[in-house]
C-alpha positions in Angstrom: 7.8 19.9 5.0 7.9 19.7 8.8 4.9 18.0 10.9 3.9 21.4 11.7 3.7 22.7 8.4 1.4 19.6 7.1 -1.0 20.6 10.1 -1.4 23.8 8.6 -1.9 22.4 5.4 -4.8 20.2 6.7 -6.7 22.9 8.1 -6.6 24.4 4.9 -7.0 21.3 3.7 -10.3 21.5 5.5 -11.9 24.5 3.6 -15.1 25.7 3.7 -16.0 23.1 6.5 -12.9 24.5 8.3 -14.5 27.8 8.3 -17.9 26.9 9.1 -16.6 25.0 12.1 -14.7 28.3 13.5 -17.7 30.5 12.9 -20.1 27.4 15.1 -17.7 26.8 17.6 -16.6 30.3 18.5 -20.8 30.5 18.5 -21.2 28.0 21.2 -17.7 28.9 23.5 -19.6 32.6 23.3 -23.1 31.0 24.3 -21.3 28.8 27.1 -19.2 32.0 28.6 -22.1 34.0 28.8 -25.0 32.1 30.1 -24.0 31.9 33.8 -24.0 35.8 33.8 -27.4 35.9 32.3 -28.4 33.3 34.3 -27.4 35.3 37.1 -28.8 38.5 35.7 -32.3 36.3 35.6 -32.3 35.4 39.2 -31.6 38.6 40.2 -34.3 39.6 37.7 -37.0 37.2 39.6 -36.0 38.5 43.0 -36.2 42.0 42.5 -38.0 42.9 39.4 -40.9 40.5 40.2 -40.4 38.1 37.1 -41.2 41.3 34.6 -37.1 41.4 33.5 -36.3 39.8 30.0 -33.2 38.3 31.4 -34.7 34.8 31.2 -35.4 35.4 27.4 -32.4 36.2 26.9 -31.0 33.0 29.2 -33.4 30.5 26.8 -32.1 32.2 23.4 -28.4 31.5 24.7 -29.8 28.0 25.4 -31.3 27.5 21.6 -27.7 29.1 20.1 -25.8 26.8 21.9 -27.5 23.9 21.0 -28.0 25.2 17.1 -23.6 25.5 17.4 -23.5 21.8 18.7 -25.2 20.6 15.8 -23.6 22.2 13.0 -20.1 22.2 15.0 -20.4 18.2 14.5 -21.6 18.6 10.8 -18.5 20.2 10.4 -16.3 18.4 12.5 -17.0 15.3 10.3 -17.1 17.3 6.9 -14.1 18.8 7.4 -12.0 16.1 8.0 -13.2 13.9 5.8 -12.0 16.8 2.8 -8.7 17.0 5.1 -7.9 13.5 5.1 -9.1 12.6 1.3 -6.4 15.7 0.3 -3.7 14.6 2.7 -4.3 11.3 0.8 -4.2 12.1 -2.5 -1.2 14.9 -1.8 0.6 11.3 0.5 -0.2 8.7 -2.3 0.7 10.9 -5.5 4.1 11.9 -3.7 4.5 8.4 -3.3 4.5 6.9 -6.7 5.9 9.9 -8.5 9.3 8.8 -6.0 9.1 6.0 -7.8 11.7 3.4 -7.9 13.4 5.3 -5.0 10.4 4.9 -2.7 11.7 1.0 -2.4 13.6 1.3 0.5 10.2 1.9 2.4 7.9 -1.6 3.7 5.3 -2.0 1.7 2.9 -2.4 5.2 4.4 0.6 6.9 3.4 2.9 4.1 0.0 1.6 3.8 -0.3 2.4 7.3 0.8 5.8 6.9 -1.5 6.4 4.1 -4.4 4.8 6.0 -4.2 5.9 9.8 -1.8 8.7 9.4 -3.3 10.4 6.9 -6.9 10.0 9.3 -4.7 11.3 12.1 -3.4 14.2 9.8 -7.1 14.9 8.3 -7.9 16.0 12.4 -5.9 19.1 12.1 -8.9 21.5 11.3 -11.3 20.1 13.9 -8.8 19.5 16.1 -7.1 23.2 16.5 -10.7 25.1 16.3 -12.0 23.2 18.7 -8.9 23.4 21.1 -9.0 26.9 20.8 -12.6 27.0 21.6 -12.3 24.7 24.2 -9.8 27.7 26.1 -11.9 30.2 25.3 -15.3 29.0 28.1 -12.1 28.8 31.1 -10.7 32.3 30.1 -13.9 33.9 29.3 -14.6 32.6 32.9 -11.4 34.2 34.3 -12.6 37.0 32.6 -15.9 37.3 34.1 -14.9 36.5 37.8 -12.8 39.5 37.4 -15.8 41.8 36.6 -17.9 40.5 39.2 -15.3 40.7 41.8 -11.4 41.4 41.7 -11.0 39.2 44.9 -12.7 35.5 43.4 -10.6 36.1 39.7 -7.6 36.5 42.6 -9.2 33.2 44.0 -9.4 31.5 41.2 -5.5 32.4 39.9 -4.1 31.0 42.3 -5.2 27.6 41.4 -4.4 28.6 37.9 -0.5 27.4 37.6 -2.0 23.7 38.7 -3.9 23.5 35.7 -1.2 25.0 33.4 1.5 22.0 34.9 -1.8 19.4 34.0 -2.2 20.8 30.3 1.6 21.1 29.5 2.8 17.5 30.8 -0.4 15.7 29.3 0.8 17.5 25.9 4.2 16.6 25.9 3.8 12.9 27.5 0.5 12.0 24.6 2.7 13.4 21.7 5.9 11.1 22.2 3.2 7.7 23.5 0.8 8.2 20.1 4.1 8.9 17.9 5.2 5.2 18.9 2.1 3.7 18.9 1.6 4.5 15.3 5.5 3.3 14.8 4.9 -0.1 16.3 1.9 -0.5 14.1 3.8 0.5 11.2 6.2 -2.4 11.9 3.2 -5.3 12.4 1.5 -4.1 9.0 4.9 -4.3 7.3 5.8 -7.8 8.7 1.7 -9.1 7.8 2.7 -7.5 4.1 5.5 -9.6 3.9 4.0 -12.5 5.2 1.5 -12.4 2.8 3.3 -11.9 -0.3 5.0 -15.2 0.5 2.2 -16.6 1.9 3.0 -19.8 -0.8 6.6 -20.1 0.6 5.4 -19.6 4.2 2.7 -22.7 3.7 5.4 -25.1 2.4 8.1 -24.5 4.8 5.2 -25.4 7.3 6.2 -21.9 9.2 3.0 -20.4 9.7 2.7 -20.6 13.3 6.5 -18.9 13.8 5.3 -16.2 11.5 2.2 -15.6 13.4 4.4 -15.4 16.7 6.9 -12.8 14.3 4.1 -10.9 13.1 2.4 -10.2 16.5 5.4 -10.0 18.7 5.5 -5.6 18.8 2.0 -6.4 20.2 3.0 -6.3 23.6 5.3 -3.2 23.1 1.8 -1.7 21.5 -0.4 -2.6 24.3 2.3 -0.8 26.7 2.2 2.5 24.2 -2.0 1.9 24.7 -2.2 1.3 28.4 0.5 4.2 29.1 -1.7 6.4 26.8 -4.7 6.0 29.0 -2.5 6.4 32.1 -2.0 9.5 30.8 -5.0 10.3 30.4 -6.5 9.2 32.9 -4.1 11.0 36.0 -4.8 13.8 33.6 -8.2 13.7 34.3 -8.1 12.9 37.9 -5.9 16.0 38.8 -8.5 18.1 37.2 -11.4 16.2 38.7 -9.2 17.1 42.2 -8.6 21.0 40.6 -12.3 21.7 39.9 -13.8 21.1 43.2 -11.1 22.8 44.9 -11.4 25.9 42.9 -15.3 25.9 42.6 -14.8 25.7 46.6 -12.1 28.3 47.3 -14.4 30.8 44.7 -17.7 30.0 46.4 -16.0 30.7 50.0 -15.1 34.2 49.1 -18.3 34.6 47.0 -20.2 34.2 49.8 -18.6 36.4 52.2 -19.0 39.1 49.2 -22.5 38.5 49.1 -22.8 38.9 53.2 -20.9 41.9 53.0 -23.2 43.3 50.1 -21.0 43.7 47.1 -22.4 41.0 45.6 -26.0 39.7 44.4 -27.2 36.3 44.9 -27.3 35.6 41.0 -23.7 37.5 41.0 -23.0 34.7 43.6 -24.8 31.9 41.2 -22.8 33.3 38.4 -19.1 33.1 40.1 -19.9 29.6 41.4 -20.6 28.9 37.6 -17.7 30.6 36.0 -15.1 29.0 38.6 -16.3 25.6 37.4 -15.9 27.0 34.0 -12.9 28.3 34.4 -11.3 24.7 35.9 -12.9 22.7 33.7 -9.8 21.4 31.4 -11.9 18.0 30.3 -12.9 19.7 26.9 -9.2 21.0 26.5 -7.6 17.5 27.5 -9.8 15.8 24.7 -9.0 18.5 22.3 -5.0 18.6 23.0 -5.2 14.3 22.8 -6.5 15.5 19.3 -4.0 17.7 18.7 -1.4 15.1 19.5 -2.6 12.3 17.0 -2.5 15.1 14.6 1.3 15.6 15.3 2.1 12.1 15.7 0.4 11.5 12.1 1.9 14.2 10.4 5.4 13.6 11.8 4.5 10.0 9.8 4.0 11.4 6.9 6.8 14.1 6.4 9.4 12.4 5.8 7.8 10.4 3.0 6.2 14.4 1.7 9.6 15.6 2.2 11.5 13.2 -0.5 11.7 14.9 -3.6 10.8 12.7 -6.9 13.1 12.7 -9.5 13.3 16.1 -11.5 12.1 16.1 -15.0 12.5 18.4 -17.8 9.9 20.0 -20.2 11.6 18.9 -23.5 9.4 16.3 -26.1 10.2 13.0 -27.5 13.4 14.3 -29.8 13.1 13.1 -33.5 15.1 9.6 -34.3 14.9 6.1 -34.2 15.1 5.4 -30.6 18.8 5.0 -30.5 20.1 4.8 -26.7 23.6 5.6 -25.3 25.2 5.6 -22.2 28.2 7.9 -21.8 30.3 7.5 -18.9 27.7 6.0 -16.7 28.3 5.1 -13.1 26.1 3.4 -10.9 26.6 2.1 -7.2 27.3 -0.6 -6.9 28.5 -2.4 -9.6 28.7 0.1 -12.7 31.5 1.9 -14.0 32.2 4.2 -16.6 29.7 2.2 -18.7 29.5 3.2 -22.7 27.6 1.4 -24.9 25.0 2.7 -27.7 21.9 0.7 -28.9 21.5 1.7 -32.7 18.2 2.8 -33.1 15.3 -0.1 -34.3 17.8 -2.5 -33.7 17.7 -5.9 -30.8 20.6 -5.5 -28.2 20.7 -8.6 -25.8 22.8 -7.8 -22.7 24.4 -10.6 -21.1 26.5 -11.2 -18.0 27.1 -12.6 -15.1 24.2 -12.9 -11.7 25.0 -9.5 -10.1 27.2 -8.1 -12.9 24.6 -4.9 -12.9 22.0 -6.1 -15.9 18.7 -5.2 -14.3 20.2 -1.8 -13.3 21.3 -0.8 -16.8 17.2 -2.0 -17.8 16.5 0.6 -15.2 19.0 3.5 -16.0 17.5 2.9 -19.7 14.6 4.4 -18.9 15.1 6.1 -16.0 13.9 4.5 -13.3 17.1 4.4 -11.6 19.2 7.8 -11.3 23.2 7.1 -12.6 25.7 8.4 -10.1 27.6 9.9 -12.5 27.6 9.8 -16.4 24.4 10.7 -18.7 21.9 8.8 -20.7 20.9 9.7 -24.2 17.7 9.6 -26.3 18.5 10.4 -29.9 20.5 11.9 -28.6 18.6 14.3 -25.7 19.6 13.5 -22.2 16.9 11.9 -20.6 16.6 14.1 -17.9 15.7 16.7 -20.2 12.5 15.5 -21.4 8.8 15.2 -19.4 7.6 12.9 -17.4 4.9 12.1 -19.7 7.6 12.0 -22.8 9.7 9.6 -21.4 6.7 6.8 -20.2 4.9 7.3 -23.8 9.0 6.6 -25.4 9.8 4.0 -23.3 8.3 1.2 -22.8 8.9 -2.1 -19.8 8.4 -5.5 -19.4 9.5 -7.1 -16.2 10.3 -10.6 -14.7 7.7 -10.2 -12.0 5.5 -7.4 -13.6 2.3 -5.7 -12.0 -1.0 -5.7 -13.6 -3.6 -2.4 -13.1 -6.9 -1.3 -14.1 -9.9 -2.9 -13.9 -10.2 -5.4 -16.6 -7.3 -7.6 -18.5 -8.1 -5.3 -21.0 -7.2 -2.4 -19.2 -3.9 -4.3 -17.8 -2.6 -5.0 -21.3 -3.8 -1.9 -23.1 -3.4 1.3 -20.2 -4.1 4.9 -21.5 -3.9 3.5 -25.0 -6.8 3.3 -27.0 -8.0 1.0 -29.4 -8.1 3.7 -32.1 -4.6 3.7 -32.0 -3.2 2.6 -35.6 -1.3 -0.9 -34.9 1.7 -2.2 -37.2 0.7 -6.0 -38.0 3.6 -7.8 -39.3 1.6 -10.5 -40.6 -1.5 -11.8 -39.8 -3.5 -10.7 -36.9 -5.1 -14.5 -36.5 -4.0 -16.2 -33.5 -1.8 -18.1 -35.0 0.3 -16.0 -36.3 0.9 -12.2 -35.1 2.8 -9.9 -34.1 2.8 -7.0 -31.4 1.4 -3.3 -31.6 3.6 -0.7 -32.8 3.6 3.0 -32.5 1.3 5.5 -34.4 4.2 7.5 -35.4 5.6 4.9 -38.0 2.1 2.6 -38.9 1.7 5.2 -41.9 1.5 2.9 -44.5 -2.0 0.8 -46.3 -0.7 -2.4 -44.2 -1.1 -0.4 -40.9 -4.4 1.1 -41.7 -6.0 -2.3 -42.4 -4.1 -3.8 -39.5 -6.0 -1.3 -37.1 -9.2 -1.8 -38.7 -8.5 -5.6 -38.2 -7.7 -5.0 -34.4 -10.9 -2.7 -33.8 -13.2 -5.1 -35.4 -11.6 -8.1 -33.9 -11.7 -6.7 -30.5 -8.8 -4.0 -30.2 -5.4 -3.6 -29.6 -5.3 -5.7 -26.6 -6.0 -9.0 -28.7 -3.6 -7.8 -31.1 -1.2 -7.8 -28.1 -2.2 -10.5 -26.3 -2.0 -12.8 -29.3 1.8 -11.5 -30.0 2.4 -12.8 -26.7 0.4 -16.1 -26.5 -1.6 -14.6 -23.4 -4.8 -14.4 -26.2 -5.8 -18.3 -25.5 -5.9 -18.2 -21.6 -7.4 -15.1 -21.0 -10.3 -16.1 -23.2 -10.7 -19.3 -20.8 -10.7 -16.4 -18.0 -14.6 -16.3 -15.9 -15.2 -13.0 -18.1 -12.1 -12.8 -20.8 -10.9 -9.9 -21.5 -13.5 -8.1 -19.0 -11.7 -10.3 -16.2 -10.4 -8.2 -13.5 -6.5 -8.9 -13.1 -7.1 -9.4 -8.9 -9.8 -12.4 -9.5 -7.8 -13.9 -13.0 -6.1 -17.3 -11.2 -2.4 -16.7 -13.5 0.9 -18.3 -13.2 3.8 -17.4 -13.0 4.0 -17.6 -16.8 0.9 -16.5 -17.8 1.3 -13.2 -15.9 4.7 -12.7 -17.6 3.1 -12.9 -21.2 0.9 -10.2 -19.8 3.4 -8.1 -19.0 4.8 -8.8 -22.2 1.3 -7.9 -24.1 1.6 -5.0 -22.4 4.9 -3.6 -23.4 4.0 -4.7 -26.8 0.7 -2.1 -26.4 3.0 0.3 -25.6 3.3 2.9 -28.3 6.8 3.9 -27.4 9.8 3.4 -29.6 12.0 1.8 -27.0 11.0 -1.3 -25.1 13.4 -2.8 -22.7 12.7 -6.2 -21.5 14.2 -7.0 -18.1 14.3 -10.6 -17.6 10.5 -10.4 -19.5 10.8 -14.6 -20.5 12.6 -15.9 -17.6 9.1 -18.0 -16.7 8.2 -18.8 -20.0 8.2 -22.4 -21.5 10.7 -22.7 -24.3 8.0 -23.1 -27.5 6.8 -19.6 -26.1 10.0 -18.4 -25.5 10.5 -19.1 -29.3 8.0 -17.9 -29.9 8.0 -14.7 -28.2 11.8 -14.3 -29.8 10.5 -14.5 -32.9 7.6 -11.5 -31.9 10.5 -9.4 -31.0 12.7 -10.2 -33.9 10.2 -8.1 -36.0 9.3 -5.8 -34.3 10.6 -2.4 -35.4 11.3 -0.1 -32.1 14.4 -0.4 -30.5 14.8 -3.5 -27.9 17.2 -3.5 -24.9 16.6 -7.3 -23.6 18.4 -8.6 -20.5 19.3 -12.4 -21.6 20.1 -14.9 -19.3 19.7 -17.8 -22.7 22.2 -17.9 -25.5 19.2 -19.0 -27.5 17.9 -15.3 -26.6 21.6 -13.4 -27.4 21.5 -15.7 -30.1 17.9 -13.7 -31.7 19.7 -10.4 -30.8 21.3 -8.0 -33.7 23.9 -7.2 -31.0 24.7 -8.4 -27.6 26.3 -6.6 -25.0 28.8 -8.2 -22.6 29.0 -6.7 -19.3 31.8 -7.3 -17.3 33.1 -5.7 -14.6 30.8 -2.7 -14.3 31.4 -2.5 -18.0 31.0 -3.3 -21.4 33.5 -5.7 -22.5 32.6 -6.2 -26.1 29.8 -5.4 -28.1 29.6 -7.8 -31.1 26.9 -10.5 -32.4 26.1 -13.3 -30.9 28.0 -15.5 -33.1 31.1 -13.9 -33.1 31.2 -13.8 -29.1 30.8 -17.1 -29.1 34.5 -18.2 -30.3 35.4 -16.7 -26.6 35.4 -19.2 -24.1 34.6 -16.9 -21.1 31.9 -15.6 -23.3 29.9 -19.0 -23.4 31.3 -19.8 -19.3 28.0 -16.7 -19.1 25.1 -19.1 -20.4 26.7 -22.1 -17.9 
């Protein structure tokens, strides 16, 4: 969608409000073009009718409609774009996480500055184009009306005309191209603070701080140029119609006045024209409304190209029947894959192993489909994965990552996500803290053990203990300010503590595939144990990424990748007998 379209789509955007603002502006441009003619129509009135005409009635109800259209006109300015901007938001941020995994290439702080201040900028649009077409309506209305009183001041007056016009058109083009890379240098400092933050830990022990302050702020003084040269803008702007108004008003009054000592015109006709020619040079109103008009552009030029990505396509298809059994046919992925094959039986443990950059997280994420192959397909019992819905493919498969990302407003939440407690939980075991193991699916927990397993996990707290405990997170979140209730921003976790979350989490999930990408790496090796033994017995299928042969070791099968390829797909044990093989775990 081009810049241009998205402004149209704010002013829609703006509804109701949108409409009300038209209807009050266009209310007080009308009151504002006609009340030097009544006004003039009043004088006249007191000088020859003897005060008895109803012109100045008429003047004060022009008066009270005006004023009634500057209040409402600002009710709606503000209403307006706040429903513009919350929509622009919504329509910016969904776009953004349904890209996904292919929205990485974008910084972090740049797009939170595009969804703050661009999306503001953007929400303008409907208060922004009513009112700049208001705005011309007073001057043209006052063209208009100089014409009707007289033919020669509307002559006057046009001559001065083409100044204005030059005014208006460079002040458009030169704001447009100064806001667009304002906005673009602040994109760039958010982005770098982003950074900065998120290794704020690294940043304090290299002792850094100060050279990242200076790398941070250094596009401040290309901002401050993009600032200053914006109010230059304005500002000559302004003064050429400050030096246009008086000139006009003069030139109009000077051939009013010989119309009025030649008799074709009154002295309120007279009072009227020296009115409209200020009206009709007055560009202040347009000036602010075409700098509106510009920050409008210039944020929705900032948020096109992110509106204009298309997220991955997804078909309509459901889970497919089966036991979760993977496989990659001919699968090709830039830049280290090949015309990968390799099947993962279904409810069966398949370690892949491999060398540091041999392509491991990228299989995890062509598993389930958070990366896109560049040629070849991946299969879901047999159903390509692009075939089936969004929703059927997140409630199949299931993650846990190395550095994983907690949401929702408790722990509880974190762990547990659109799953609810009164789903049924496969215990294999018992559910006491000391010895449990992770939630399983509704589809298979069919049998008595299952039943009383969920009863256990709902009267014991839910499926989030049950989860937790399968992945030794229950013990520290319990020392948490509020447990379980602990919001995930204000919970003080390691590094490993956070990865047993992650890991409590996937084991919530009621898919029948998890992949675990590098889901232990931080763990100490008791938990790793552990944790091996969770997954072990669990029954959904498991695509691990192992970097320990104790890990491979757990595995029913383990998957050597070589070479953008498999190279053999054998147990553990038998692998071992290879020499290169074990050179992996060294």
């Amino acid at each position: 969608m081009t810049a241009s379209g998205l402004v149209i789509r704010a002013i829609r955007d703006g509804g109701v409000w949108a409409s009300l603002l038209a209807v009050t502006s266009l209310v007080r441009a009308g009151a504002e073009t006609l009340l030097p003619a009544v006004l003039g129509r009043a004088v006249d009135g007191v000088l020859h009718d003897g005060g008895t005409s109803t012109w100045p009635l008429a003047y004060a109800a022009l008066v009270a409609a005006a004023m009634t259209g500057d209040v409402l006109t600002e009710l709606a300015v503000g209403t307006s774009a706040a429903a513009a901007t919350a929509r622009m938001r919504h329509r910016f941020v969904r776009r953004l996480l349904a890209l996904g995994p292919s929205a990485s290439g974008l910084a972090a702080g740049d797009v939170t500055s595009r969804a703050v201040t661009a999306t503001t900028d953007t929400g303008l649009a409907p208060s922004a184009v009513v009112l700049a077409v208001t705005a011309v309506l007073p001057p043209v209305g006052g063209m208009i009306a100089l014409l009707v009183l007289d033919p020669w001041l509307a002559l006057t007056f046009a001559l001065g005309l083409p100044v204005i016009v030059v005014v208006l058109n460079a002040f458009v083009r030169d704001t447009s191209a100064i806001v667009g890379r304002y906005l673009a240098v602040q994109g760039v400092i958010a982005a770098r603070l982003v950074e900065a933050l998120a290794g704020n830990r690294t940043v304090a022990a290299a002792g850094t701080a100060d050279r990242e302050t200076a790398r941070i702020l250094a596009p401040l003084p290309e901002l401050a140029a993009h600032g200053h040269r914006t109010w230059r803008v304005q500002a000559a702007t302004a003064g050429r119609g400050t030096l246009a108004l008086p000139l006009l008003q003069i030139a109009v009054l000077a051939v009013a006045g010989y119309e009025l000592a030649a008799g074709r015109l009154t002295a309120g006709g007279l009072l009227a024209a020296t009115q409209y020619a200020g009206l009709g040079a007055d560009i202040g109103p347009v000036i602010t409304q075409l700098g509106r008009l510009a920050r409008v552009r210039a944020g929705a030029a900032r948020l096109a190209p992110v509106l204009d990505r298309e997220p991955p396509a997804h078909g309509t298809a459901s889970p497919p029947e089966g036991p979760g059994r993977l496989e990659f046919r001919g699968v090709s992925a830039a830049p280290v894959l090949d015309g990968l094959d390799l099947a993962v039986p279904g409810g069966q443990a398949v370690a892949v192993v491999g060398r540091s950059g041999s392509g491991k997280s990228l299989l995890a994420a062509l598993a389930g489909r958070l990366a896109e192959p560049d040629t070849g397909e991946i299969l879901l019992d047999g159903v390509p994965l692009r075939d089936l819905s969004r929703t059927a493919l997140r409630q199949t498969v299931g993650y846990a990552f190395a550095r994983p990302a907690l949401f929702g407003a408790t722990i509880a939440e974190a762990i547990t996500g659109d799953v609810t407690t009164a789903d049924v939980v496969r215990v294999n075991g018992s559910t006491s803290s000391e010895k449990a193991a992770p939630a399983a699916h509704p589809a298979r927990a069919t049998d008595g053990e299952a039943v009383l397993a969920a009863r256990a996990a709902q009267a014991d707290g839910g499926e989030a203990i049950l989860a937790a405990r399968a992945a030794q997170a229950d013990g520290f979140i319990r020392r948490l300010p509020a447990g379980y209730a602990t919001p995930p921003d204000a919970a003080p976790l390691s590094g490993g503590e956070l990865q047993r979350l992650g890991l409590a989490r996937a084991f919530a999930h009621p898919g029948r595939v998890l992949i675990l990408d590098d889901a232990t790496s931080s763990l100490d090796t008791a938990t790793e144990v552990h944790i091996g033994d969770v997954l072990t017995r669990d029954p959904r299928t498991r695509l691990i990424i192992a970097h320990r042969a104790a890990t491979a070791a757990r595995a029913d099968l383990v998957a050597w990748l070589d070479g953008g390829r498999i190279r053999a797909c054998a147990p553990h044990r038998e692998l071992w007998a290879d020499p290169e093989y074990r050179e992996v775990f060294r």
